[in-house]
N, C-alpha and C positions, 0 to 999 in steps of 0.2 A: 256533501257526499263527494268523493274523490273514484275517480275509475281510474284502473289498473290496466297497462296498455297489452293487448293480448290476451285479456281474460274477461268475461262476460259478468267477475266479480267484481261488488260496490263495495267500500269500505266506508263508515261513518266514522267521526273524530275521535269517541270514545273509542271504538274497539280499534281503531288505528293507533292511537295513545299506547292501549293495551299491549298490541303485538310489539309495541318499539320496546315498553320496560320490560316486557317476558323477554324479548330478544338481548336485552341489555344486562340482565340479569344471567340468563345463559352462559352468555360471555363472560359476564366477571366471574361465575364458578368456576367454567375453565378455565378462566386467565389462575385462578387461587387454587386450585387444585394440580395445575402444572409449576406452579410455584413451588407447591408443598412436596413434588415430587422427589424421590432418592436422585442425589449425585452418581452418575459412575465416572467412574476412571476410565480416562483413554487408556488403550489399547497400546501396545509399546509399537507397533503400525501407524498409530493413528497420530500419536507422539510425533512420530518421524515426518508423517506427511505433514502434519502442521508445522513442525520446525525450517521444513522445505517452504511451505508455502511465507510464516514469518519472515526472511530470509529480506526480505523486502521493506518492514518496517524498521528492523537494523541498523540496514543501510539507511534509511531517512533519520532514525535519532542519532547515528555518529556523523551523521553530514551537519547537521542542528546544535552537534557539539562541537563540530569543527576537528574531530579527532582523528588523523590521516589514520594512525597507528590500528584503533581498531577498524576503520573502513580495510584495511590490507589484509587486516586475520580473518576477515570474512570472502577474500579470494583467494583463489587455486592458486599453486606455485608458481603456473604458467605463467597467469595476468597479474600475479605480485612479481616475477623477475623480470617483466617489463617497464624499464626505467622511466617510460614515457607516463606510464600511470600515476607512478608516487611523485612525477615531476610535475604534473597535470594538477593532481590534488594540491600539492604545495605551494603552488603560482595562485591556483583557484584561492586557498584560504586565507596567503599573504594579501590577495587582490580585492577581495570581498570579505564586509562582515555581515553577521546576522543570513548566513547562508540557511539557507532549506530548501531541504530535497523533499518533495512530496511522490515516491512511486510507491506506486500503486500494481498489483497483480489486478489482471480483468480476468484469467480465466487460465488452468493450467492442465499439464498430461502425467500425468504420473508415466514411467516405462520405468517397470521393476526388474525389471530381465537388464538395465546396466543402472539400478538408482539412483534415478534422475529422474527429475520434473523440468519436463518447459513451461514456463510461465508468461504468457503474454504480457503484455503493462505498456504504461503510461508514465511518465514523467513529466515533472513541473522543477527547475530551479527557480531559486531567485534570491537576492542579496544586496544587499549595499557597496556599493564602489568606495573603497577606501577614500578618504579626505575628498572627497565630492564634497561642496560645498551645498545648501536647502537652497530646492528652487531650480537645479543645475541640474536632474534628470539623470542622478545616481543610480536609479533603481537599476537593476539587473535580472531578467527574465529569459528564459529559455523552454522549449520542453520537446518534451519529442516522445517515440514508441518503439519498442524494443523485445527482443525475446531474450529470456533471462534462463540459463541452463544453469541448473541447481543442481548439487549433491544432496540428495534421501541422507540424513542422516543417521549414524549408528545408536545406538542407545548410548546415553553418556554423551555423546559429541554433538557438533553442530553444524547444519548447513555449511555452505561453501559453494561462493559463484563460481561457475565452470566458466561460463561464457558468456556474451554479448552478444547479438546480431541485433542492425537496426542502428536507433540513433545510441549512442552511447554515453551515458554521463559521466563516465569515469574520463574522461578524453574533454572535457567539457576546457577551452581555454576562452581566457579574457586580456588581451594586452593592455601593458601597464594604464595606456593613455587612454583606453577604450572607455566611453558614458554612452551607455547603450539608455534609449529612453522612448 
């Protein structure tokens, strides 16, 4: 017989048994019954906030491809006519291979009155150091946290990083000769 801590009730093995498959059984209806449930379609709001909030993994598979081009179409005119950025990226990508950017939103604000989402995050780089030789502590690691000012986008359109505050990975440099390890 098992006692239940807080209650003056005894359970024996069978009816203990019992409640677990009734309980288990419960659950897998709900789990098959929300299965079976209707799709809806977002909302052209709802659209928008997830495209703001996506905005993030973007950036992680064009880092992963190595593609300055579409990392640039995904910021503002501002931080794209900053020469220091596509100089940044193009040092980074000549400098490292097998780049990845892991960010991550932890938590974000929507402000509709000018559409925009701040989005808190986390970042992880990391890469291989061009012709490092195996053994010789090529890897390449970074990370930092940051607040990420998004454009809500239109219907039809997409995201667009406004700004940075914090540690910045667009800025991220490695000299030629650096074996970070």
């Amino acid at each position: 017989m098992r006692h239940f801590k807080g209650t003056d009730r005894h359970c024996d093995k069978e009816s203990g048994s019992f409640l677990w498959s009734l309980q288990t059984l419960f659950f897998s209806v709900f789990l098959i019954l929300g299965a079976c449930s209707e799709a809806v379609e977002l909302t052209p709001e709802q659209k928008a906030l997830f495209g703001a909030w996506n905005i993030t993994k973007e950036i992680s598979k064009d880092y992963g491809k190595e593609d300055q081009q579409a990392i640039l179409s995904l910021l503002s005119p501002s931080i794209r006519s900053d020469g220091h950025v596509a100089a940044d990226l193009s040092a980074l990508f000549v400098r490292l291979d097998h780049v990845r950017l892991h960010l991550t939103a932890d938590s974000g604000v929507e402000d509709d009155r000018l559409g925009t989402m701040l989005l808190r995050s986390h970042w992880v780089l990391s890469g291989m150091v061009v012709g490092a030789k195996p053994g010789e502590g090529g890897g390449y690691l970074k990370a930092g946290e940051c607040r990420l000012l998004v454009s809500i986008p239109k219907p039809g359109g997409h995201a667009v990083l406004l700004s940075i505050s914090g540690d910045d990975f667009l800025r991220v440099q490695i000299a030629p000769a650096q074996k970070a390890g």
